[in-house]
C-alpha positions, 0 to 999 in steps of 0.5 A: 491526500491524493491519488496514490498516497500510501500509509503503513502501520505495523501491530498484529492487527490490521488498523482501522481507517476512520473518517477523513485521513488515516490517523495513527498508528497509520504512518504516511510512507510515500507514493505508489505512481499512477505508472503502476499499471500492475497496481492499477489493474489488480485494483481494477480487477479487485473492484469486479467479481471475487473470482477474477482477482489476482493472489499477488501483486507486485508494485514499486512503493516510492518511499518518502519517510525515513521512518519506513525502511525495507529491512530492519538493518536499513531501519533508524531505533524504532522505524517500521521495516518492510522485513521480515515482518511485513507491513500493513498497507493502505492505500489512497483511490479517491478520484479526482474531485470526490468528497469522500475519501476512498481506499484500498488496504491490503488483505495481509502484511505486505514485503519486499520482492526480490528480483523483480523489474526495474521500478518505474521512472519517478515522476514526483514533486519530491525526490522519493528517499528510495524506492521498494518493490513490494509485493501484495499476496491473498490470504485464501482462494478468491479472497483479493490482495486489496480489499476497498474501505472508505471508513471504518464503518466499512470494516 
Protein backbone atom coordinates (compact mmCIF):
# COMPACT_ATOMS: atom_id res chain seq x y z
CA UNK A 1 0.00 0.00 0.00
CA UNK A 2 1.22 3.47 -0.95
CA UNK A 3 0.17 6.81 -1.40
CA UNK A 4 -2.38 7.01 -4.08
CA UNK A 5 -3.12 3.54 -4.51
CA UNK A 6 -6.94 3.37 -5.62
CA UNK A 7 -9.59 0.28 -4.97
CA UNK A 8 -12.94 0.14 -6.65
CA UNK A 9 -16.07 -1.86 -5.75
CA UNK A 10 -19.45 -2.14 -7.46
CA UNK A 11 -22.93 -2.98 -5.18
CA UNK A 12 -25.68 -0.70 -4.41
CA UNK A 13 -23.85 0.31 -1.04
CA UNK A 14 -20.84 1.56 -0.55
CA UNK A 15 -18.45 -1.18 1.27
CA UNK A 16 -16.88 -0.75 4.43
CA UNK A 17 -13.14 -0.39 4.96
CA UNK A 18 -11.97 -2.64 7.54
CA UNK A 19 -8.50 -2.83 9.47
CA UNK A 20 -5.53 -2.99 7.25
CA UNK A 21 -5.84 -3.22 3.32
CA UNK A 22 -9.43 -2.93 1.71
CA UNK A 23 -10.58 -6.62 1.67
CA UNK A 24 -13.16 -7.74 -0.86
CA UNK A 25 -15.37 -6.79 -2.60
CA UNK A 26 -12.79 -3.89 -2.84
CA UNK A 27 -10.99 -4.51 -6.17
CA UNK A 28 -7.44 -2.76 -6.34
CA UNK A 29 -7.70 -0.84 -9.85
CA UNK A 30 -4.54 1.27 -10.45
CA UNK A 31 -3.05 4.65 -9.22
CA UNK A 32 -4.03 8.08 -8.87
CA UNK A 33 -0.46 10.10 -9.43
CA UNK A 34 0.77 12.75 -7.02
CA UNK A 35 0.56 14.81 -10.17
CA UNK A 36 -2.95 15.44 -9.43
CA UNK A 37 -2.86 18.40 -8.28
CA UNK A 38 -6.89 18.85 -8.75
CA UNK A 39 -7.01 15.79 -6.73
CA UNK A 40 -4.63 16.73 -4.00
CA UNK A 41 -6.43 19.92 -3.59
CA UNK A 42 -9.78 18.96 -3.27
CA UNK A 43 -8.39 16.48 -0.62
CA UNK A 44 -6.73 19.23 1.03
CA UNK A 45 -9.77 21.26 1.10
CA UNK A 46 -11.86 18.46 2.11
CA UNK A 47 -9.83 17.99 5.33
CA UNK A 48 -10.78 22.20 6.48
CA UNK A 49 -14.20 23.35 6.93
CA UNK A 50 -17.39 21.51 5.13
CA UNK A 51 -18.43 24.77 3.77
CA UNK A 52 -15.03 25.05 1.57
CA UNK A 53 -15.16 22.10 -0.27
CA UNK A 54 -15.56 21.40 -3.88
CA UNK A 55 -19.01 19.31 -5.34
CA UNK A 56 -16.66 17.88 -8.05
CA UNK A 57 -13.64 16.91 -8.83
CA UNK A 58 -12.19 15.83 -11.92
CA UNK A 59 -8.82 13.48 -11.56
CA UNK A 60 -6.71 10.97 -14.12
CA UNK A 61 -7.07 7.29 -12.76
CA UNK A 62 -4.03 5.20 -13.86
CA UNK A 63 -5.66 2.13 -14.42
CA UNK A 64 -3.73 -1.42 -13.63
CA UNK A 65 -6.20 -4.35 -13.57
CA UNK A 66 -7.93 -5.51 -16.60
CA UNK A 67 -10.62 -6.42 -14.21
CA UNK A 68 -11.57 -2.42 -14.21
CA UNK A 69 -12.83 -1.15 -17.37
CA UNK A 70 -14.29 2.51 -18.44
CA UNK A 71 -17.53 1.06 -20.16
CA UNK A 72 -19.25 -2.03 -20.16
CA UNK A 73 -18.19 -2.58 -23.95
CA UNK A 74 -14.39 -2.38 -22.92
CA UNK A 75 -15.25 -4.73 -20.12
CA UNK A 76 -14.09 -8.64 -20.22
CA UNK A 77 -17.60 -11.20 -18.50
CA UNK A 78 -18.09 -10.04 -15.23
CA UNK A 79 -15.30 -6.74 -14.76
CA UNK A 80 -16.52 -3.84 -13.19
CA UNK A 81 -17.06 -0.67 -15.48
CA UNK A 82 -16.81 2.73 -14.65
CA UNK A 83 -20.34 3.08 -17.14
CA UNK A 84 -22.88 3.61 -16.93
CA UNK A 85 -23.30 2.72 -13.33
CA UNK A 86 -20.39 4.04 -11.56
CA UNK A 87 -17.97 2.67 -9.27
CA UNK A 88 -17.24 3.27 -5.57
CA UNK A 89 -14.06 4.62 -5.11
CA UNK A 90 -11.18 4.55 -2.22
CA UNK A 91 -8.43 5.86 -2.21
CA UNK A 92 -4.75 5.47 -0.24
CA UNK A 93 -3.79 8.99 1.78
CA UNK A 94 -1.46 7.70 4.14
CA UNK A 95 1.62 9.60 4.75
CA UNK A 96 4.88 8.37 4.32
CA UNK A 97 6.06 6.27 7.60
CA UNK A 98 2.19 6.25 9.43
CA UNK A 99 1.45 3.19 11.13
CA UNK A 100 -1.94 3.29 10.34
CA UNK A 101 -3.41 3.42 7.02
CA UNK A 102 -5.47 6.36 5.95
CA UNK A 103 -8.17 6.90 3.54
CA UNK A 104 -10.26 8.70 1.40
CA UNK A 105 -13.44 7.22 -0.22
CA UNK A 106 -15.98 8.80 -2.33
CA UNK A 107 -19.39 10.18 -1.24
CA UNK A 108 -21.19 8.89 -4.45
CA UNK A 109 -20.54 6.21 -7.37
CA UNK A 110 -17.60 7.79 -9.54
CA UNK A 111 -17.74 8.18 -13.74
CA UNK A 112 -16.07 8.78 -16.51
CA UNK A 113 -15.61 12.45 -17.81
CA UNK A 114 -15.75 13.20 -21.30
CA UNK A 115 -13.74 16.13 -22.91
CA UNK A 116 -11.71 16.88 -20.14
CA UNK A 117 -7.63 17.97 -20.18
CA UNK A 118 -4.84 15.75 -21.58
CA UNK A 119 -4.14 13.42 -18.24
CA UNK A 120 -0.88 13.71 -16.95
CA UNK A 121 2.37 12.20 -17.76
CA UNK A 122 2.52 8.58 -16.37
CA UNK A 123 5.57 8.49 -14.04
CA UNK A 124 5.14 4.59 -12.78
CA UNK A 125 7.26 1.53 -12.05
CA UNK A 126 4.67 -0.07 -14.29
CA UNK A 127 3.06 0.80 -17.50
CA UNK A 128 -0.79 1.60 -16.40
CA UNK A 129 -2.99 -0.70 -18.98
CA UNK A 130 -4.90 2.96 -19.65
CA UNK A 131 -5.81 5.77 -18.46
CA UNK A 132 -9.50 7.31 -16.95
CA UNK A 133 -10.56 10.73 -16.63
CA UNK A 134 -13.06 10.46 -13.85
CA UNK A 135 -15.00 12.60 -12.08
CA UNK A 136 -16.06 12.89 -8.09
CA UNK A 137 -19.39 14.58 -7.70
CA UNK A 138 -21.09 15.56 -3.98
CA UNK A 139 -24.52 14.18 -3.22
CA UNK A 140 -25.92 17.51 -1.42
CA UNK A 141 -24.64 21.04 -0.41
CA UNK A 142 -21.72 21.19 1.87
CA UNK A 143 -21.33 17.55 1.76
CA UNK A 144 -17.59 16.76 0.20
CA UNK A 145 -16.68 14.23 -3.04
CA UNK A 146 -14.39 12.64 -0.63
CA UNK A 147 -15.08 11.56 2.58
CA UNK A 148 -11.84 10.58 5.23
CA UNK A 149 -12.01 7.01 6.59
CA UNK A 150 -9.24 5.24 8.17
CA UNK A 151 -11.53 2.09 9.22
CA UNK A 152 -14.35 0.83 9.56
CA UNK A 153 -15.04 2.17 12.84
CA UNK A 154 -14.94 5.38 11.09
CA UNK A 155 -18.18 4.80 9.04
Amino acid sequence: MSWGDVWVSGGNERPEVGPGSPKAPWVKAGVITREERAFIEAIQKMRGTRKGQPRAVDFSLQMQNYDVALTREDAKKGALSFAPDGLWLLIDVSPAGAEEPRYVVTANRVHAVTGRRNPPAAKMERRPVATFPLRAKAGHMGISAFESVRNASDY
